[in-house]
C-alpha positions as CSV (number, residue, x, y, z in Angstrom):
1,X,151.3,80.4,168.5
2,X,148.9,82.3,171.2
3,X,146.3,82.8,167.8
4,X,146.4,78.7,167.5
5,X,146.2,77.9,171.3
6,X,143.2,80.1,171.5
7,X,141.6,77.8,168.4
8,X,142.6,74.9,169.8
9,X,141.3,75.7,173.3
10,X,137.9,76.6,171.4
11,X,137.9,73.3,169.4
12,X,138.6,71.6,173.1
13,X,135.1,73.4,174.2
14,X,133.1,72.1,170.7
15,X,134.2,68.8,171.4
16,X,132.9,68.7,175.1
17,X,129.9,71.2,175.2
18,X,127.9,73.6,173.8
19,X,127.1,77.0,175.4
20,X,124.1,78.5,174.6
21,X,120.7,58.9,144.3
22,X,119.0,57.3,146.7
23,X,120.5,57.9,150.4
24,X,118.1,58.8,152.6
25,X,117.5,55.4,153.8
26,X,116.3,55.3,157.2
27,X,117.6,53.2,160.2
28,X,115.0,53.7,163.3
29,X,115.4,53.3,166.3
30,X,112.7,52.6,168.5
31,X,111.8,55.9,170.0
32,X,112.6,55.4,173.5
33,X,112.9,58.3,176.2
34,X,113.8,57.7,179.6
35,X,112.1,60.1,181.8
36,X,114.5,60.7,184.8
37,X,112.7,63.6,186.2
38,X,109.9,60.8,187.0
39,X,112.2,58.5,189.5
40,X,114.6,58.9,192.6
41,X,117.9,57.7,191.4
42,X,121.4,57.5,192.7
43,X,123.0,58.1,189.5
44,X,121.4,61.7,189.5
45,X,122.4,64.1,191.5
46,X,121.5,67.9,192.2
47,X,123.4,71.0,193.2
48,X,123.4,74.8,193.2
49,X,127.1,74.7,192.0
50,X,128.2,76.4,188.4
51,X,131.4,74.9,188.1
52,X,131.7,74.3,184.4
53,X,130.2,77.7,184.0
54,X,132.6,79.2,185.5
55,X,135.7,77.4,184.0
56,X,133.9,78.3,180.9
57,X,134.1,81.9,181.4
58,X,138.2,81.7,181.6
59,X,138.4,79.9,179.0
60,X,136.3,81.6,176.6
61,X,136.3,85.7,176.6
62,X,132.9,87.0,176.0
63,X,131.0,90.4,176.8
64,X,127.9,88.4,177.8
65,X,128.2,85.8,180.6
66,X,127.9,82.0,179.9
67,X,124.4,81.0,181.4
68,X,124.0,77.6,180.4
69,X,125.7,74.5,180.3
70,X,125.4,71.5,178.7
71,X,127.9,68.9,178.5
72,X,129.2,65.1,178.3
73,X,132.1,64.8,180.7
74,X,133.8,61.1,180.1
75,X,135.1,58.9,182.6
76,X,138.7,59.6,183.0
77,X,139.0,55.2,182.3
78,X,137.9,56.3,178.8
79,X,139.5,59.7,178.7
80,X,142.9,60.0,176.9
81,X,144.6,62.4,175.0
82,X,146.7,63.5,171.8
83,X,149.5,66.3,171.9
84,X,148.9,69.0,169.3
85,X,151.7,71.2,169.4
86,X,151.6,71.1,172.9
87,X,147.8,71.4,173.7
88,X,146.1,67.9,174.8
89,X,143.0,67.3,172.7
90,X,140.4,64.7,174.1
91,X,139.4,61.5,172.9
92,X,137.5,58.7,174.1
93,X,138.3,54.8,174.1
94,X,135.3,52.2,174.9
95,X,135.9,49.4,177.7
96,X,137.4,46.7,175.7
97,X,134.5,43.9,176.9
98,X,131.7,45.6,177.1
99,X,132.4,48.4,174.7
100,X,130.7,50.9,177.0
101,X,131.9,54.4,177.5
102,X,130.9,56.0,180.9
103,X,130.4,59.4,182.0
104,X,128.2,62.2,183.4
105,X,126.3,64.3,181.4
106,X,126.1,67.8,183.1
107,X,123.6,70.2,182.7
108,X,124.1,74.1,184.3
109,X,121.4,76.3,184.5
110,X,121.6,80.0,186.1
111,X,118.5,81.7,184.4
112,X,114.8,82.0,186.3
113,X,113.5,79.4,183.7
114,X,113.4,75.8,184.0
115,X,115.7,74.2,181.0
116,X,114.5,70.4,179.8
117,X,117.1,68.5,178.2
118,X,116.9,65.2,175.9
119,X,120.3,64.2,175.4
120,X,120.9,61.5,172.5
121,X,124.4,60.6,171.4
122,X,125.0,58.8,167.7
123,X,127.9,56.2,166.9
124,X,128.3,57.6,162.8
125,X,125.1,57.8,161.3
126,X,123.3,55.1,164.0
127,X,121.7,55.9,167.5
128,X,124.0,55.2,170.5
129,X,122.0,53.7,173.4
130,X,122.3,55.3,176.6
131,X,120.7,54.2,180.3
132,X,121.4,55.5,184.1
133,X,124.3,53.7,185.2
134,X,123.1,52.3,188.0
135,X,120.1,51.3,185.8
136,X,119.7,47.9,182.9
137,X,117.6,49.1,180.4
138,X,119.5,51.4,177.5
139,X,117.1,53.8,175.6
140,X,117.6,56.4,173.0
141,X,117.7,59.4,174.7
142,X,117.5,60.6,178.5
143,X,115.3,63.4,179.1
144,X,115.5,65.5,182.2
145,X,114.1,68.9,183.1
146,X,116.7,71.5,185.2
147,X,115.1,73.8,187.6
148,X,116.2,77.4,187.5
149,X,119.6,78.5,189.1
150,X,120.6,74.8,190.1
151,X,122.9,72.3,187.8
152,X,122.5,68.1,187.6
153,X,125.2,65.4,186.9
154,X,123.7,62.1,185.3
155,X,125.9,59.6,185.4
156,X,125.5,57.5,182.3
157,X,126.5,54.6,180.1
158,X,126.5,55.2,176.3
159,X,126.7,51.4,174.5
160,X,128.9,52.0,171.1
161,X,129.7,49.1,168.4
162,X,133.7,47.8,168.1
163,X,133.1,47.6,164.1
164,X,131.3,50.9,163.8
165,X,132.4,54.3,163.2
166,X,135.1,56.0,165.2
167,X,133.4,59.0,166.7
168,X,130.7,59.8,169.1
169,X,128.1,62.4,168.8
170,X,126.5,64.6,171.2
171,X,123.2,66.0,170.7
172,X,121.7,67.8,174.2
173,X,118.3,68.4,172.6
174,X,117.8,71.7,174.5
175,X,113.8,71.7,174.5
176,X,113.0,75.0,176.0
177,X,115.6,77.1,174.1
178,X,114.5,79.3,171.6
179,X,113.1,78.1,168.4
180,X,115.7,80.0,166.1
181,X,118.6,78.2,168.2
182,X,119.5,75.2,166.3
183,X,120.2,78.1,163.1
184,X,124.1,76.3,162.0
185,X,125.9,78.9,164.2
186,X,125.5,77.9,167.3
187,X,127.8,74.8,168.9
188,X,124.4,72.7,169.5
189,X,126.0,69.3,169.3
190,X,129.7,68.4,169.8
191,X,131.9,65.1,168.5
192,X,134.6,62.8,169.9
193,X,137.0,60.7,168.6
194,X,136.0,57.6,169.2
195,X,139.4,54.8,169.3
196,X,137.2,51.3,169.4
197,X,139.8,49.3,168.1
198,X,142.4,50.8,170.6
199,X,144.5,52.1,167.5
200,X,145.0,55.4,167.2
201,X,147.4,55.6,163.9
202,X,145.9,58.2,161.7
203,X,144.8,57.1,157.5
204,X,146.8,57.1,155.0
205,X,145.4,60.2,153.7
206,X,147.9,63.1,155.4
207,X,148.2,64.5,151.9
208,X,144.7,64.9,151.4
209,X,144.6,66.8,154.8
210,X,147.2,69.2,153.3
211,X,146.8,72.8,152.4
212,X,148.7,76.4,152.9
213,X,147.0,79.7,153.2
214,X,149.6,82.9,152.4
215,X,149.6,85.1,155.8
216,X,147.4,87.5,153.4
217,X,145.2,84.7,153.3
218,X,145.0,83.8,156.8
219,X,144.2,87.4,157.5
220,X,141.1,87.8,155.1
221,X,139.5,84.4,156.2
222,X,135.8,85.3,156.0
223,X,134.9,81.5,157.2
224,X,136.7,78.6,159.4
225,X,133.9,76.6,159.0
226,X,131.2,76.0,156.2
227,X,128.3,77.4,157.8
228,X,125.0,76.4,156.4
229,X,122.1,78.8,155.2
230,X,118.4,77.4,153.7
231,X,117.5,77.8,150.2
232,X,115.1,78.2,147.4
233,X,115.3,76.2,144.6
234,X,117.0,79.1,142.8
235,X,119.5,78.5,145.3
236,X,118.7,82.0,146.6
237,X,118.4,82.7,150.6
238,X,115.7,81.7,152.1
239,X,114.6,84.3,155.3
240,X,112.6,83.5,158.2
241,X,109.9,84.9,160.2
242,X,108.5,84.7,163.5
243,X,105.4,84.2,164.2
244,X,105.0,84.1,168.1
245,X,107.2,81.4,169.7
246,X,107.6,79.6,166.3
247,X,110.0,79.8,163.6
248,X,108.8,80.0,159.4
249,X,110.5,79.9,156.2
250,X,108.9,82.5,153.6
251,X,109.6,80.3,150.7
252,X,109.6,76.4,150.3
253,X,113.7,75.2,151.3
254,X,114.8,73.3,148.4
255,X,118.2,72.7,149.9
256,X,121.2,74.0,152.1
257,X,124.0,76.3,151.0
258,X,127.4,76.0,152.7
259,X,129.7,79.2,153.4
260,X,132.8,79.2,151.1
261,X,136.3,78.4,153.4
262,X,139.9,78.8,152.0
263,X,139.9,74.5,151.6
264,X,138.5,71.9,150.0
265,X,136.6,68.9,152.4
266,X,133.9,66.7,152.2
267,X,130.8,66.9,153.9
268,X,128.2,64.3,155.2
269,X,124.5,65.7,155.3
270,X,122.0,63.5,157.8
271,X,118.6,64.1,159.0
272,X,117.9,63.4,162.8
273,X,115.3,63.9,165.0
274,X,115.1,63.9,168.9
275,X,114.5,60.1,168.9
276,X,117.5,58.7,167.6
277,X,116.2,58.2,163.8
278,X,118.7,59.1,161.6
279,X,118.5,59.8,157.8
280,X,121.3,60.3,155.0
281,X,120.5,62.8,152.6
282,X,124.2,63.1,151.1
283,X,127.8,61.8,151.8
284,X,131.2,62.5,150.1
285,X,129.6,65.4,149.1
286,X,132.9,67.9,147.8
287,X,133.3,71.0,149.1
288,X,135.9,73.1,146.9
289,X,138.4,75.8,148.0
290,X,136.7,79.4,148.0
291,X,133.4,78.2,146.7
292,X,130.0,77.8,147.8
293,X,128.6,74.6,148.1
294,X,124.7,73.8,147.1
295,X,123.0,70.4,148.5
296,X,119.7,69.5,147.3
297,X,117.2,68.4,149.8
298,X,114.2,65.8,148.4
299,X,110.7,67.3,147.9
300,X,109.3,64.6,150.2
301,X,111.3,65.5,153.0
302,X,110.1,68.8,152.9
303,X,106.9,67.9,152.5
304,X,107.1,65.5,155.3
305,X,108.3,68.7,157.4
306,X,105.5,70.6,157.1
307,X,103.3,68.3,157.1
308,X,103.6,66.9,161.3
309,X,104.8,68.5,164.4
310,X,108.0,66.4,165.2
311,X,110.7,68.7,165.1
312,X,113.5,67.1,162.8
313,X,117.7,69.0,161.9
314,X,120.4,68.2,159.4
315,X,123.2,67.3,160.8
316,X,126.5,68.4,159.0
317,X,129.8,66.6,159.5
318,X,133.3,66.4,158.1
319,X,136.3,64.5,158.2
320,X,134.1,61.4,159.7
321,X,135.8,59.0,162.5
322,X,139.6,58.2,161.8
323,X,139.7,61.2,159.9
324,X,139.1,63.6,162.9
325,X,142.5,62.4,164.2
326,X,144.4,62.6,161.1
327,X,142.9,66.2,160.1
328,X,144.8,67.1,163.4
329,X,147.9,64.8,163.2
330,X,148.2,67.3,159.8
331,X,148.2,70.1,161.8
332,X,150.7,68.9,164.1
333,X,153.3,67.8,160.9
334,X,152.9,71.7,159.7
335,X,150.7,70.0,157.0
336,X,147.5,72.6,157.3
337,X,147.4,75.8,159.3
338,X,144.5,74.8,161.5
339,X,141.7,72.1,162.5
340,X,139.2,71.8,159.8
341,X,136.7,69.1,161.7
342,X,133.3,70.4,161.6
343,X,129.8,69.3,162.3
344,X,127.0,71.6,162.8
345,X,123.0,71.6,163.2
346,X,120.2,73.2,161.5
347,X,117.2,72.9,162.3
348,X,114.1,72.6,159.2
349,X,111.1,74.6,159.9
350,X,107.6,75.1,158.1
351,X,106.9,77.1,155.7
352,X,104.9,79.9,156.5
353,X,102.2,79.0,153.4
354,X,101.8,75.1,155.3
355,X,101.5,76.5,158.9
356,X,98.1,74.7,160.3
């Protein structure tokens, strides 16, 4: 039981924060950035306090201290909470008029470099708008830069849809990190829950949820996740070099390979930028038990890649709105040993042979 309160607690932390055929059809948004740094606002406000940092550190055990934080912390009006065998797991409810959800987004930094920040969040696989609170006007993303050793809370209002997917995305665009960051390791982007219709019964699809690993099993898990690795189109890894502050692939990526994991899911594959525009490249893909799992990414997208400077990530999800509460309501029923909700970034780079 301490083993699953531990996951659990570290599932909690993905969904709040990170510390450091023919279905790519686009739907744009318009590209707007709201520039905070540029205004005086009440709804911003700056401090030399590291308070998430340092609940972050109890939480988490780690040899290296937590520098960095950045995370959506919601409005405790939206805020409620599901028991899983005894540990409260966070989801988020809209305003039932407006179908706003409110909250701060919070941004620690205790290195000697400044840390710029574009935060976007996405309802599904569409752009949630977001604007100051105090403010009228909703863009696609807020962009503010943190100076060194000092933290900011931006209060916020993120406008979702009542008919559209039930969960909430959050992608803090971390423009200064390092370019190798966004690699499918890291937890870049976390999701929530999102209950617009106020009803949070679980699918019919428990069953589907269901699996049992042997205690042999659970011992010899290599992967919780499916992690994701580029490429070729032998379907042979793909290395990368560095070549100053930039990241390069040696070969051409030809698609993404995900890690083998002792279940069998399905996976959703999009293609986002830092502006809101969001791609699909697959969906329902199957993931079986103990195998590796090979998605194909177009030609043009690739070539599109290396062909411009806007810097552009797959997104990989599972178990997609309602079924991030039933994957854990199946936990809860003894139905699956552990949480199996994932989503993950990677982000595409040039190959080396294109580099301008």
């Amino acid at each position: 039981m301490k083993k699953f309160s531990i996951f659990l607690c570290f599932l909690l932390l993905l969904f709040l924060f990170g510390c450091s055929m023919d279905k790519s059809k686009q739907v744009l948004g318009k590209e707007g950035v709201d520039e905070v740094n540029d205004k005086a606002n009440e709804s911003v406000k700056v401090s030399k306090e590291m308070k998430e940092l340092k609940a972050s550190s109890n939480i988490a055990e780690s040899d290296v201290p937590f520098t960095q934080f950045k995370g959506f912390i919601p409005n405790k009006k939206n805020s409620h909470y599901i028991e899983i065998k005894g540990e409260k797991i966070l989801y988020l409810r809209p305003f039932e008029k407006s179908h706003i959800v409110s909250g701060s987004l919070v941004f620690e930094n205790n290195t000697k470099k400044p840390m710029k920040i574009q935060s976007l969040f996405f309802q599904g696989n569409e752009v949630a708008q977001i604007k100051l609170s105090n403010e009228h006007t909703y863009h696609n993303a807020v962009k503010y830069t943190i100076s060194p050793f000092s933290s900011v809370t931006i209060d916020v209002d993120i406008k979702t849809n009542d008919v559209g997917e039930r969960e909430l995305t959050f992608f803090p665009f971390d423009l200064t990190a390092s370019n190798d960051f966004y690699n499918g390791a890291n937890s870049a982007i976390s999701r929530f829950y999102l209950d617009v219709n106020k009803k949070n019964k679980t699918s019919d699809s428990l069953k589907a949820h269901s699996f049992s690993l042997k205690q042999e099993e659970m011992e010899n898990i290599e992967n919780i996740f499916p992690l994701p690795y580029w490429v070729d189109s032998d379907k042979k890894d793909i290395k990368e070099v560095f070549k100053g502050d930039n990241v390069y692939t040696k070969k051409k990526v030809a698609g993404l390979k995900l890690m083998s994991v002792p279940y069998k899911t399905k996976v959703d594959v999009l293609l986002v930028d830092g502006f809101g525009n969001v791609s699909i490249i697959d969906e329902d893909k199957e993931v079986s038990k103990n195998t590796e799992t090979y998605i194909p990414i177009k030609n043009s997208v690739i070539e599109e890649v290396n062909k411009n400077n806007k810097r552009q990530f797959l997104v990989i999800l599972n178990n997609r709105g309602k079924e991030m509460l039933t994957d854990l309501k199946a936990v809860d029923q003894d139905m699956k040993p552990f949480p199996t909700t994932y989503n993950s970034i990677i982000e595409l780079h040039k190959t080396i042979a294109s580099k301008q």
